[in-house]
C-alpha positions, 0 to 999 in steps of 0.5 A: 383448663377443662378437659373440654375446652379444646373440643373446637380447636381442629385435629392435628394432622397426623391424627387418624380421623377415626380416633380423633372422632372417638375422642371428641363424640360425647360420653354415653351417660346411660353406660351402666357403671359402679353406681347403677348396681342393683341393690344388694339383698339382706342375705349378701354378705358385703364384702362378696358383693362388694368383690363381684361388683368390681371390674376385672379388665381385660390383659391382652397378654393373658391369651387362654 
């Protein structure tokens, strides 16, 4: 079964209206990801470029 396969099948009816609309709307796939970095110039080294490019998600619990 594919991850879309349900997407005519109604919400439950405890779900709120808002999340179940998120879930089912279509993926964005002009979203700047991992694979649309700029290329990387001569001088770079690899491994430093490689480390900027990465994502560092966000830990709530880390209040600053």
């Amino acid at each position: 079964m594919s991850e879309t396969d349900d997407l005519d099948r109604p919400a439950p009816d405890d779900a709120n209206e808002a999340d179940a609309a998120e879930q089912r709307a279509a993926l964005d796939e002009t979203v700047d990801g991992p694979g649309t970095a700029a290329p990387l110039p001569e001088e770079a080294n690899e491994a430093d470029a490689a480390e900027q490019r990465r994502e560092v998600p966000v830990d709530e619990d880390d209040y600053r």
